[in-house]
C-alpha positions as CSV (number, residue, x, y, z in Angstrom):
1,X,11.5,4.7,-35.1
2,X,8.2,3.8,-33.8
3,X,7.3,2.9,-30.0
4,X,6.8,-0.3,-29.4
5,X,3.0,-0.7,-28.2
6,X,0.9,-3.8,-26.6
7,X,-3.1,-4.1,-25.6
8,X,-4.7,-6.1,-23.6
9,X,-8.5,-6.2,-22.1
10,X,-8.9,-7.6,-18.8
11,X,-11.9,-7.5,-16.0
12,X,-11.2,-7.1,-12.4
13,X,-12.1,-10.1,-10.8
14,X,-11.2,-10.2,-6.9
15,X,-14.8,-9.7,-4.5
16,X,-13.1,-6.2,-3.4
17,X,-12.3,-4.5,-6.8
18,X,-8.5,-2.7,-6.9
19,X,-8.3,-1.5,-3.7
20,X,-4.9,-0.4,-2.4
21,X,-3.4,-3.7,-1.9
22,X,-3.9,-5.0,-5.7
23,X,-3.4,-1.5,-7.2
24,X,-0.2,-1.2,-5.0
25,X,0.8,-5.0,-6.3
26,X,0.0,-3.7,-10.3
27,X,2.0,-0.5,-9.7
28,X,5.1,-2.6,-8.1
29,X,5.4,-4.8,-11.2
30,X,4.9,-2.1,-13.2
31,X,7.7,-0.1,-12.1
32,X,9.7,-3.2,-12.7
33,X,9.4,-2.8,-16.4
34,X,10.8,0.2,-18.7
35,X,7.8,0.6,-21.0
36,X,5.1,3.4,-19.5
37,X,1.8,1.9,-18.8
38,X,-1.0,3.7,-18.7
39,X,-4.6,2.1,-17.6
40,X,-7.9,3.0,-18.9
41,X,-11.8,2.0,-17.3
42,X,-13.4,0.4,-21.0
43,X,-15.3,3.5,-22.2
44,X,-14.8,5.9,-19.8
45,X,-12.1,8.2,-18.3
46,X,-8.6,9.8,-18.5
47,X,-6.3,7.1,-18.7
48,X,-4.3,6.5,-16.0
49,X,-0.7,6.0,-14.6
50,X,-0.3,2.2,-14.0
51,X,3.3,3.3,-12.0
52,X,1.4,5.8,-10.0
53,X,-0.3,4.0,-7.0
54,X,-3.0,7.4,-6.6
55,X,-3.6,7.4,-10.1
56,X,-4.7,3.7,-10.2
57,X,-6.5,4.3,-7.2
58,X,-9.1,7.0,-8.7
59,X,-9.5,4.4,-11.3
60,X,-12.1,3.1,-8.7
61,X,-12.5,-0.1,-10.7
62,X,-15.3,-2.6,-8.9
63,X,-15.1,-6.2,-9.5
64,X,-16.3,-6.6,-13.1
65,X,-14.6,-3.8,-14.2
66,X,-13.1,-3.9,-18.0
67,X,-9.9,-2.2,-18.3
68,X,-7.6,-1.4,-20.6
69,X,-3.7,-1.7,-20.0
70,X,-1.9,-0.1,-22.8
71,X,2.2,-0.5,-22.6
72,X,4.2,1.5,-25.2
73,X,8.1,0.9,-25.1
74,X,10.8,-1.7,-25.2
75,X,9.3,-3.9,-23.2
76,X,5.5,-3.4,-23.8
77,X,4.7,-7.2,-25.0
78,X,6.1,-8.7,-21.6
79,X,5.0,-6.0,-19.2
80,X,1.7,-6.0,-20.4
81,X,1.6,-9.8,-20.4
82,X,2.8,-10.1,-16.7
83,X,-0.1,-7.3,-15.4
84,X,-2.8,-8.8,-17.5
85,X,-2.1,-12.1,-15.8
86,X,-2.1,-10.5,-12.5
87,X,-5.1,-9.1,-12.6
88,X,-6.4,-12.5,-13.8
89,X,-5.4,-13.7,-11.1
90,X,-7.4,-11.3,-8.8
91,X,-4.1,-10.0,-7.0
92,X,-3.9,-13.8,-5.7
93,X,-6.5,-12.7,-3.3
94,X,-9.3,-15.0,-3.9
């Protein structure tokens, strides 16, 4: 049976980029969902761990960043979904 798998671009867009606050907000609602997530800089870099705070932390993504969250499993569709629109919404900090 094939994983289930959901792709969404999204930019950073809070003044201060994903420092630990928002990257320690994505990887809370992360956790929260069974699917892995993994997160990828557009064109550039290992992907990484969108349930591992230090791993989304070396991302070291700057305001106008593209990135690519990737969900495979069960519940791929509504976890990527929820973390797109979080980053969206620039970690409710602006």
């Amino acid at each position: 049976m094939a994983v289930k798998e959901s792709i969404r671009e999204v930019t950073i867009k809070n003044k201060l980029g994903l420092h630990a606050r928002p990257a320690s907000l994505f990887v809370q609602m992360a956790s929260r969902f069974d699917s892995d997530i993994t997160v990828t800089r557009k064109n550039c870099g290992e992907p990484a761990d969108g349930k591992s705070l230090m791993s989304m932390l070396i991302l070291t993504a700057s305001c106008g960043t593209a990135l690519t969250i990737k969900g495979a499993g069960p519940d791929s569709e509504e976890a990527v979904s929820a973390l797109s629109e979080l980053v969206d919404r620039g970690f409710d900090e602006d």
